[in-house]
Biopython code that builds the backbone (N, CA, C, O; Angstrom):
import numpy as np
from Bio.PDB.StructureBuilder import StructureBuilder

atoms = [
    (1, "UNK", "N", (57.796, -71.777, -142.992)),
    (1, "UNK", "CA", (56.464, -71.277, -143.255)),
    (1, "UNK", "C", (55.983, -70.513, -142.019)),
    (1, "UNK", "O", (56.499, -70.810, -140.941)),
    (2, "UNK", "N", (55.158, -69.672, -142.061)),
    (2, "UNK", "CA", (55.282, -68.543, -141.364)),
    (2, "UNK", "C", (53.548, -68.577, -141.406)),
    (2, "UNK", "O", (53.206, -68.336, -142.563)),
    (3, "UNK", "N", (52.285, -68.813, -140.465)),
    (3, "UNK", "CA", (51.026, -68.551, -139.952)),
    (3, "UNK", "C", (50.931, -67.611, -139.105)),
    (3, "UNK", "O", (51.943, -67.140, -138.587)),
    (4, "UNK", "N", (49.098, -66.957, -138.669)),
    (4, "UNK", "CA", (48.855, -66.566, -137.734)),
    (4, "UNK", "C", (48.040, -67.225, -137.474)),
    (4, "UNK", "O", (47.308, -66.515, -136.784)),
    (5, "UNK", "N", (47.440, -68.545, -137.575)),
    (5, "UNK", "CA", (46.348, -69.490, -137.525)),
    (5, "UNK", "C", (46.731, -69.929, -136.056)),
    (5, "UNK", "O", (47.869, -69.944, -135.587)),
    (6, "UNK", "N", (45.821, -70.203, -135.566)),
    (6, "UNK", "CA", (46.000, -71.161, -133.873)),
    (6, "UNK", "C", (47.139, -72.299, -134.065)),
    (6, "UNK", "O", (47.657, -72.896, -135.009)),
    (7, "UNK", "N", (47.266, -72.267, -132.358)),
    (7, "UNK", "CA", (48.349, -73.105, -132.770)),
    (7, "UNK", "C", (47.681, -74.637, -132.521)),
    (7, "UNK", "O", (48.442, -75.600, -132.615)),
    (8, "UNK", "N", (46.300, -74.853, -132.214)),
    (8, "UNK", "CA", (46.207, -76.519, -132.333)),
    (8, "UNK", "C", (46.117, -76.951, -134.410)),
    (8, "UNK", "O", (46.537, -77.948, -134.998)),
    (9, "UNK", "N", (45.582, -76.020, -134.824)),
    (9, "UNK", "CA", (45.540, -75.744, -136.199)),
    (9, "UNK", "C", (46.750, -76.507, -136.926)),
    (9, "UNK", "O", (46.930, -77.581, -137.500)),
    (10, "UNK", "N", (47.648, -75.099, -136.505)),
    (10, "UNK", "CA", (48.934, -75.743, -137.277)),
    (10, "UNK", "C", (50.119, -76.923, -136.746)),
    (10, "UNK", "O", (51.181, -77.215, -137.296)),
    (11, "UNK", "N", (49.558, -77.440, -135.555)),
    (11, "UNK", "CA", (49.900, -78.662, -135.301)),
    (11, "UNK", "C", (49.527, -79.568, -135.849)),
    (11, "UNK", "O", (50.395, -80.411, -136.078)),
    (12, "UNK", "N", (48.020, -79.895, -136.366)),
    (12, "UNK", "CA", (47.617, -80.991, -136.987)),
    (12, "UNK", "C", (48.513, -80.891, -138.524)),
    (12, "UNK", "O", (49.020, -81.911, -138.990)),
    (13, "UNK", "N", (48.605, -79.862, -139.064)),
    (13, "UNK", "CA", (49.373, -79.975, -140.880)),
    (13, "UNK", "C", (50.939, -80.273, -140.460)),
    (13, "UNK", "O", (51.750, -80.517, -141.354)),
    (14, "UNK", "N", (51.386, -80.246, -138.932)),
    (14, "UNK", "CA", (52.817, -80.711, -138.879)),
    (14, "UNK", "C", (53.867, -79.121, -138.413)),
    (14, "UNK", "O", (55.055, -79.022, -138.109)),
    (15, "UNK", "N", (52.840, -78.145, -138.536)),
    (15, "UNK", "CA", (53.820, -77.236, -138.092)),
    (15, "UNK", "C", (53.700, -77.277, -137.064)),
    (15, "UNK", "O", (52.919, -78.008, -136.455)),
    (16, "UNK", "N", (55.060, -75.862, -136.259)),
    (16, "UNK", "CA", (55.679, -75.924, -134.578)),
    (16, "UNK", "C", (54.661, -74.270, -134.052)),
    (16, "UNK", "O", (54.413, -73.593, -135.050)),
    (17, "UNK", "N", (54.338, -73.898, -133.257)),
    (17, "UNK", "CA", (54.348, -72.690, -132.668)),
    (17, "UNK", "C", (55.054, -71.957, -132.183)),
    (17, "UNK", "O", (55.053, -72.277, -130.995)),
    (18, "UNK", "N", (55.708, -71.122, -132.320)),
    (18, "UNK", "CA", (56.359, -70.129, -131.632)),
    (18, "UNK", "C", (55.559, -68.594, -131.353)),
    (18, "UNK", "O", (54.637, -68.139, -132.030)),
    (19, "UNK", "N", (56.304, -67.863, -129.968)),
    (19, "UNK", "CA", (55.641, -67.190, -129.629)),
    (19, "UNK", "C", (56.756, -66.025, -129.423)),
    (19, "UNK", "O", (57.661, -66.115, -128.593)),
    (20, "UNK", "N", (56.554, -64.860, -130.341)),
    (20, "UNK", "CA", (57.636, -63.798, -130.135)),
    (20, "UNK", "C", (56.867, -63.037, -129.566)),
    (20, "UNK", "O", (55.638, -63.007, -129.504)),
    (21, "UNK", "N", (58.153, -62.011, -128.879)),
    (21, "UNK", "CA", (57.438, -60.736, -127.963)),
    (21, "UNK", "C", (56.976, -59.960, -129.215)),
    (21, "UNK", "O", (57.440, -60.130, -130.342)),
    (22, "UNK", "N", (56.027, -59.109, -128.884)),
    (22, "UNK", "CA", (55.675, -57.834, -130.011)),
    (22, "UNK", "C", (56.744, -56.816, -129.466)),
    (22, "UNK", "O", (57.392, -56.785, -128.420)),
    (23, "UNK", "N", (56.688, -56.047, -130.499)),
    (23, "UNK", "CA", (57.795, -55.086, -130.812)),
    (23, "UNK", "C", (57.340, -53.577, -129.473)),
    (23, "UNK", "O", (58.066, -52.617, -129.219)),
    (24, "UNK", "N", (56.176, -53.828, -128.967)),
    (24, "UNK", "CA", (55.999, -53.110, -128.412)),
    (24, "UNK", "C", (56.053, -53.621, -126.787)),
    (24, "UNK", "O", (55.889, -52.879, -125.819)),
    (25, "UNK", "N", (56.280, -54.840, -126.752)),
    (25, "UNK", "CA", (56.912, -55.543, -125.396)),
    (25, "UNK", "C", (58.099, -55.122, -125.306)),
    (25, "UNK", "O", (58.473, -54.536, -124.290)),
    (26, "UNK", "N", (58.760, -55.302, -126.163)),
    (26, "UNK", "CA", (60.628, -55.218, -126.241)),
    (26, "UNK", "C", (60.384, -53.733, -126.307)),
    (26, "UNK", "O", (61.344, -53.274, -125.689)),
    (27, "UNK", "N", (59.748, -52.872, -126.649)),
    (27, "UNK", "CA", (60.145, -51.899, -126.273)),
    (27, "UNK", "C", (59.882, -51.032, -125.212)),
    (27, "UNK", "O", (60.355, -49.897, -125.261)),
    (28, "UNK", "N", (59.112, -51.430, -124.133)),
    (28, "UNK", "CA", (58.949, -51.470, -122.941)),
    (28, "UNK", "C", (59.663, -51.881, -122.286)),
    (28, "UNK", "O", (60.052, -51.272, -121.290)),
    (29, "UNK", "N", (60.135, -53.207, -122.663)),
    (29, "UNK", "CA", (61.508, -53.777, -121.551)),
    (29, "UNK", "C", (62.663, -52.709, -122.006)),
    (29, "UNK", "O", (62.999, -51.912, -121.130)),
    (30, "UNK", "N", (63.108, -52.638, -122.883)),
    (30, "UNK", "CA", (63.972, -51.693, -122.911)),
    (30, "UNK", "C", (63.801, -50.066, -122.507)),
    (30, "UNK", "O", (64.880, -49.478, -122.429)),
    (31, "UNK", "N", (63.046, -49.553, -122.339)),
    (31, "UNK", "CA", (62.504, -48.124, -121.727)),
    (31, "UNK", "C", (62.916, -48.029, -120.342)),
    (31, "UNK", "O", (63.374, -47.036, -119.777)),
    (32, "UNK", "N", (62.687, -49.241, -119.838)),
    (32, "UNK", "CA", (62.691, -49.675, -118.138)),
    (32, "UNK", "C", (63.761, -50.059, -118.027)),
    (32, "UNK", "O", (64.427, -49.293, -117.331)),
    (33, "UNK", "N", (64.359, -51.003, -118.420)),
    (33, "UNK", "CA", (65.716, -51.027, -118.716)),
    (33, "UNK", "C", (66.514, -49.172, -118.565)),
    (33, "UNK", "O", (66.796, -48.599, -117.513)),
    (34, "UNK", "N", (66.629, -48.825, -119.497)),
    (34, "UNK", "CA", (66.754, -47.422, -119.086)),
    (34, "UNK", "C", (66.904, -46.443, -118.070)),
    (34, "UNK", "O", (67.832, -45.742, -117.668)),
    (35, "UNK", "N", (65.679, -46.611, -117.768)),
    (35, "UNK", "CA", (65.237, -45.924, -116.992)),
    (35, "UNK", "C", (65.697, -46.319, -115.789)),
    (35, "UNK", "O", (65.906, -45.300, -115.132)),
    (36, "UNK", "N", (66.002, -47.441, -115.069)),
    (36, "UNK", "CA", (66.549, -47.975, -114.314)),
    (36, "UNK", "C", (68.338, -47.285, -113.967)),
    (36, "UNK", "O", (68.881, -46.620, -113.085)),
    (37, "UNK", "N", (68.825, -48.107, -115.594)),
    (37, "UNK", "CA", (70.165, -47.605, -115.408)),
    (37, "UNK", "C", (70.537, -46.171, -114.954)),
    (37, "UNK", "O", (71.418, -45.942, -114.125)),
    (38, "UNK", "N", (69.607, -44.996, -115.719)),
    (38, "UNK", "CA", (69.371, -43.915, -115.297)),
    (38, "UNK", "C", (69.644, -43.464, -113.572)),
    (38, "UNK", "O", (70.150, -42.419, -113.163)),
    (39, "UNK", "N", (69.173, -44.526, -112.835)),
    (39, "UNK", "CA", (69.199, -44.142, -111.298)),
    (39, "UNK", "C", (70.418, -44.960, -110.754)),
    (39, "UNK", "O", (70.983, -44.899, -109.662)),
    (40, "UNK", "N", (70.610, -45.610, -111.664)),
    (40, "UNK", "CA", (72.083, -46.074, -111.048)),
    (40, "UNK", "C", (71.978, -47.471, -110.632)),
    (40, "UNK", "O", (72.909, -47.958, -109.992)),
    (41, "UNK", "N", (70.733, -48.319, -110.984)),
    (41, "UNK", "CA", (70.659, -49.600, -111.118)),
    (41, "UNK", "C", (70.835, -50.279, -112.016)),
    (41, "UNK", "O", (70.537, -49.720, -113.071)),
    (42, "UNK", "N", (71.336, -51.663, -112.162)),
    (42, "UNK", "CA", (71.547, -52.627, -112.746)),
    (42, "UNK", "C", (70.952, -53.951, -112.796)),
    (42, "UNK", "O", (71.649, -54.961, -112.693)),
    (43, "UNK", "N", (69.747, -53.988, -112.942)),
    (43, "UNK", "CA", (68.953, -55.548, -112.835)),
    (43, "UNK", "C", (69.948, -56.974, -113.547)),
    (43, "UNK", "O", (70.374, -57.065, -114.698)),
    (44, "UNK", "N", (70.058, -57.687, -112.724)),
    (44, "UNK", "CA", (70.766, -58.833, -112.943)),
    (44, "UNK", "C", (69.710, -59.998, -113.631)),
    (44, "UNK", "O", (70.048, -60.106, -114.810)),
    (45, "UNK", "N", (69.032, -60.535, -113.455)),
    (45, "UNK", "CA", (68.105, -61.577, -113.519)),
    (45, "UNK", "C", (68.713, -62.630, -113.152)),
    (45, "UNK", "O", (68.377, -63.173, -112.100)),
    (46, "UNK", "N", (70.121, -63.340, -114.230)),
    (46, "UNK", "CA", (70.522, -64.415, -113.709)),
    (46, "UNK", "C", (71.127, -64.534, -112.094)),
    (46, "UNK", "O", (71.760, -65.466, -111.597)),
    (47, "UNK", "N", (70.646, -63.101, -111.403)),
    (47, "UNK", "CA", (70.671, -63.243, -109.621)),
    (47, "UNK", "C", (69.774, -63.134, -109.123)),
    (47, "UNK", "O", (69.690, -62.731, -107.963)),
    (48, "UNK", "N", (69.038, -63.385, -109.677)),
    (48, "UNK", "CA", (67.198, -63.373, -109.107)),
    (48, "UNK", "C", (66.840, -64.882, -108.425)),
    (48, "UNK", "O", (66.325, -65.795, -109.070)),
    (49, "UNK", "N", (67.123, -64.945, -107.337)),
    (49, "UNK", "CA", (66.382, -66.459, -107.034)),
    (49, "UNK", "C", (64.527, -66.733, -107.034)),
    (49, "UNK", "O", (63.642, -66.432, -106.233)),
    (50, "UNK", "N", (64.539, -67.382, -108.244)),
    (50, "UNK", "CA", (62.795, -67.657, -108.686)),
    (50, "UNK", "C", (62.170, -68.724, -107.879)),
    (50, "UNK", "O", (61.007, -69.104, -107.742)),
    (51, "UNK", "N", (62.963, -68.977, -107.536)),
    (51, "UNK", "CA", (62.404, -70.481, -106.327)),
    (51, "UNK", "C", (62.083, -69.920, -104.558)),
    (51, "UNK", "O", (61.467, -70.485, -103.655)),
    (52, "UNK", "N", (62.814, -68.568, -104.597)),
    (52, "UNK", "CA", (62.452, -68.005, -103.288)),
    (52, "UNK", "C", (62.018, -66.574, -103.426)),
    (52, "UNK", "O", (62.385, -66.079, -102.360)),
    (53, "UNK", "N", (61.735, -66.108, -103.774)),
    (53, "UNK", "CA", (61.286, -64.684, -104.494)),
    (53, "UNK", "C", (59.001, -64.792, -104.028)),
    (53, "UNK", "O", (58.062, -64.812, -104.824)),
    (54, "UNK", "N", (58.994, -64.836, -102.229)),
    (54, "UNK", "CA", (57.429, -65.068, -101.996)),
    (54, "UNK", "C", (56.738, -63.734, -102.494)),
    (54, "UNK", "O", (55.534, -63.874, -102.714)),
    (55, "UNK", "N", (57.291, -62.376, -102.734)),
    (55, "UNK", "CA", (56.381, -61.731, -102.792)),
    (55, "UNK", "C", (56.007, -61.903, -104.716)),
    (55, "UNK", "O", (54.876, -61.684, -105.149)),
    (56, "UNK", "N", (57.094, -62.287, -105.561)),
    (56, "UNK", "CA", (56.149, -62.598, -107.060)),
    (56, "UNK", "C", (55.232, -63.768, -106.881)),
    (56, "UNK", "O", (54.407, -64.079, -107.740)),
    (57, "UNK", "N", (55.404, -64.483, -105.625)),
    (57, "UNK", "CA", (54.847, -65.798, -105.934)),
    (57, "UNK", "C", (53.183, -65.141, -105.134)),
    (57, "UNK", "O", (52.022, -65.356, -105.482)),
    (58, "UNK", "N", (53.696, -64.365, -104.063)),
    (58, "UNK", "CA", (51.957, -63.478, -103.296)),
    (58, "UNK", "C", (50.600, -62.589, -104.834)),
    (58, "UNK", "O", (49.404, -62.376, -105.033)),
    (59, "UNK", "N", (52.060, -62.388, -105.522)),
    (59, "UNK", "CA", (51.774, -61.429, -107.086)),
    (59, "UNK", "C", (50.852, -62.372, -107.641)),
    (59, "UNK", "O", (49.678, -62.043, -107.814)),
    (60, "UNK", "N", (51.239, -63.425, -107.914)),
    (60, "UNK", "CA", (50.994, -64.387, -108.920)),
    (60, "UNK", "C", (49.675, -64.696, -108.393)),
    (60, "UNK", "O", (48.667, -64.220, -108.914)),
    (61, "UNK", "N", (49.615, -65.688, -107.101)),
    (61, "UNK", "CA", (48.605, -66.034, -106.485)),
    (61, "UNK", "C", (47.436, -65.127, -106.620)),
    (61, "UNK", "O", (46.428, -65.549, -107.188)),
    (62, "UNK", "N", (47.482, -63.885, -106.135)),
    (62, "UNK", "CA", (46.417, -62.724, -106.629)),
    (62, "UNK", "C", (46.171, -62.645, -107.389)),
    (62, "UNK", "O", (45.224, -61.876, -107.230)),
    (63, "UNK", "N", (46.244, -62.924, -108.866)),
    (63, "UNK", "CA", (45.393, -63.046, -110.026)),
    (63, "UNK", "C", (45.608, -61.264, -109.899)),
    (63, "UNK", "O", (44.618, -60.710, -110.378)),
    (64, "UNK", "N", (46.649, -60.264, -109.376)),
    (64, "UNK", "CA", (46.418, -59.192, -110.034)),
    (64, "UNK", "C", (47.714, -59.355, -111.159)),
    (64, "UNK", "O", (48.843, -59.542, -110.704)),
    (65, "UNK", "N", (47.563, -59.298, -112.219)),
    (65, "UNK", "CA", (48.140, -59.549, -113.274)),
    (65, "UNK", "C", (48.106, -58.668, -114.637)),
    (65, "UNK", "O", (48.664, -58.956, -115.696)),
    (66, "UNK", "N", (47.419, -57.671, -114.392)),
    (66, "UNK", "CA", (47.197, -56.992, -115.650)),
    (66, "UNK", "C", (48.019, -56.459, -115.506)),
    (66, "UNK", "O", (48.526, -56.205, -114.413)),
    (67, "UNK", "N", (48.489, -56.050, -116.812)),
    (67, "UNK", "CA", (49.900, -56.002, -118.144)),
    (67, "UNK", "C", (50.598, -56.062, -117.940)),
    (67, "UNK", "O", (51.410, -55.143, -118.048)),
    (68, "UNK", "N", (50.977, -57.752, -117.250)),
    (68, "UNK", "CA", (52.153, -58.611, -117.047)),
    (68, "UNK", "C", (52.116, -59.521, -118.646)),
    (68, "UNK", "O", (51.172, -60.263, -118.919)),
    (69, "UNK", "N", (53.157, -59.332, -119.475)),
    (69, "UNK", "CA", (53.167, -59.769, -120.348)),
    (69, "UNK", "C", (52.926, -61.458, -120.421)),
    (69, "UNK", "O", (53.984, -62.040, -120.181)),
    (70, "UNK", "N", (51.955, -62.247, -120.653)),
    (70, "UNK", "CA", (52.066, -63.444, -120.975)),
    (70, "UNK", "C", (51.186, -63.564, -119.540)),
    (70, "UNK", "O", (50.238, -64.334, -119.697)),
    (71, "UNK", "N", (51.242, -63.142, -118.528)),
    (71, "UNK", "CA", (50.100, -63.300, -117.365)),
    (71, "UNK", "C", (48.190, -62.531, -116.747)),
    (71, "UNK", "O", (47.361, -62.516, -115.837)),
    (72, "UNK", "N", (48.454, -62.146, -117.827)),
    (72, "UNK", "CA", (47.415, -60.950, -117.799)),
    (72, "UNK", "C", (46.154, -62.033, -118.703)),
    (72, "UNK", "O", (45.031, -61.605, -118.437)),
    (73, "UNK", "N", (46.126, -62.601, -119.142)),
    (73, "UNK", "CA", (44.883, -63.022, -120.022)),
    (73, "UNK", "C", (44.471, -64.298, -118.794)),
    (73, "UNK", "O", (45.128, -64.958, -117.989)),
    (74, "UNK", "N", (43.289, -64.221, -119.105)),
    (74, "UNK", "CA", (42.577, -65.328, -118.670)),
    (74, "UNK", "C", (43.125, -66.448, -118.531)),
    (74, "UNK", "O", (43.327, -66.802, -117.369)),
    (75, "UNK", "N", (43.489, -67.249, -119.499)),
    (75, "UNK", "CA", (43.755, -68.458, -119.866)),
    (75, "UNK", "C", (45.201, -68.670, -119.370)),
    (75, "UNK", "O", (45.768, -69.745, -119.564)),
]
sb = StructureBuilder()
sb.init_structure("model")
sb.init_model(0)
sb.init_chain("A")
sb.init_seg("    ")
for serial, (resi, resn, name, xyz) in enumerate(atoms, 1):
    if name == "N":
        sb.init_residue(resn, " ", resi, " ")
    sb.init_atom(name, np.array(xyz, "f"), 0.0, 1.0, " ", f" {name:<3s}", serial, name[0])
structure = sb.get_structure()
């Protein structure tokens, strides 16, 4: 079964939440993606160390966050 109702909503009748990218996220990551390879880079991620990486963590702390997907809203 398939909602757009909140998700404390459809927890109480027993359903799960899930949260997909919009089609216009994925297609941003992929543009950049691109565009990247284009210059002759290759972003790895699974070589990204997230536990030592201070300047996303300086990012984060700043609350500058707009249209960081999933970090940009208030909440």
């Amino acid at each position: 079964m398939v909602t757009q109702f909140d998700m404390k909503i459809v927890e109480k009748i027993g359903l799960v939440k899930f949260d997909f990218l919009g089609l216009r996220n994925l297609t941003v990551i992929a543009s950049t993606l691109d565009l990247l390879r284009r210059q002759g880079l290759t972003p790895r991620i699974s070589r990204t160390s997230i536990s030592t990486d201070s300047a996303t963590y300086r990012l984060l702390a700043s609350g500058d966050t707009t249209g960081v997907f999933q970090l940009e809203a208030p909440g």
